[in-house]
C-alpha positions in Angstrom: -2.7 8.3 -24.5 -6.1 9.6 -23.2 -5.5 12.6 -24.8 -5.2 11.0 -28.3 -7.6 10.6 -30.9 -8.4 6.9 -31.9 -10.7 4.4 -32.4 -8.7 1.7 -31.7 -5.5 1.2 -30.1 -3.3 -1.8 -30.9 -0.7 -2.9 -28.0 2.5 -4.4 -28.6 0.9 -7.8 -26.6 -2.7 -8.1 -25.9 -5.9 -7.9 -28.1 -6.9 -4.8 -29.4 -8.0 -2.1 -27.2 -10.9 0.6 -27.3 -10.7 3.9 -25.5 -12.8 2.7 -22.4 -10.4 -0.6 -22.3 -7.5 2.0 -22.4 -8.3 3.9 -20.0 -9.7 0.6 -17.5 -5.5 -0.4 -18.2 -4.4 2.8 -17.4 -6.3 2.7 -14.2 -5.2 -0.7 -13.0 -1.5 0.0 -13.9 -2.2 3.5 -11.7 -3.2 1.5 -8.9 -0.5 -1.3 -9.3 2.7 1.4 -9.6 0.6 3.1 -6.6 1.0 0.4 -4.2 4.1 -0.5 -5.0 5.4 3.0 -4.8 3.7 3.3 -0.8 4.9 -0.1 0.0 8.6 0.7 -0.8 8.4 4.0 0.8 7.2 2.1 4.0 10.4 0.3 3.7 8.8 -2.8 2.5 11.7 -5.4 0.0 10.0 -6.3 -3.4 8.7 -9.8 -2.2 6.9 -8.2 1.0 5.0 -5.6 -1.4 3.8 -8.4 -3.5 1.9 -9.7 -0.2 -0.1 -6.3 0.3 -1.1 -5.9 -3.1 -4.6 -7.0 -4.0 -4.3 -8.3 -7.5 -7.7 -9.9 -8.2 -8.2 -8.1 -11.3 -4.5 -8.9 -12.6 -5.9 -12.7 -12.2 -7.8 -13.1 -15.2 -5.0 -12.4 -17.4 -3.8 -15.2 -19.4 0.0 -14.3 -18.1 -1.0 -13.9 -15.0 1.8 -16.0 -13.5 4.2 -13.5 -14.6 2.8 -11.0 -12.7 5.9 -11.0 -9.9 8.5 -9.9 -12.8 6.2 -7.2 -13.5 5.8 -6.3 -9.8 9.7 -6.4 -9.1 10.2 -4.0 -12.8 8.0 -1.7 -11.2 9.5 -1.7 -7.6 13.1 -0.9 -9.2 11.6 1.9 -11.3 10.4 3.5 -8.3 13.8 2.9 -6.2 15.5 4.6 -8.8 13.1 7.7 -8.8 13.2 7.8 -5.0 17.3 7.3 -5.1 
């Protein structure tokens, strides 16, 4: 999306975004997928992942508390790549 031209990007939850807020979201969901991804291929299950991940910055989301459905989406995204 970085490679778009806007002004203003409009999610399909969330406030509207500028291009520095895009690309802040694009980093944290980078880091998220990436430690998910490295925790799986360590052999780690879904729930034991959730333990290594540092999610201080997910915390101040007003949904924050659905952050382990999110986490457990991810991990079986990456089991299916790595299947």
């Amino acid at each position: 999306m970085q490679s778009m031209v806007f002004t203003i990007a409009v999610p399909g939850h969330g406030r509207p975004m500028n291009r520095a807020d895009v690309a802040a979201f694009s980093a944290r969901m980078t880091k998220l997928y990436s430690g998910i991804e490295a925790g799986y291929k360590r052999g780690l299950s879904d729930s034991e992942v959730r333990e290594t991940l540092d999610l201080t910055e997910w915390k101040k989301l007003r949904r924050f508390d659905e952050m382990g459905m999110v986490i457990n989406r991810i991990y079986l995204e990456v089991e299916a790549k790595n299947f």
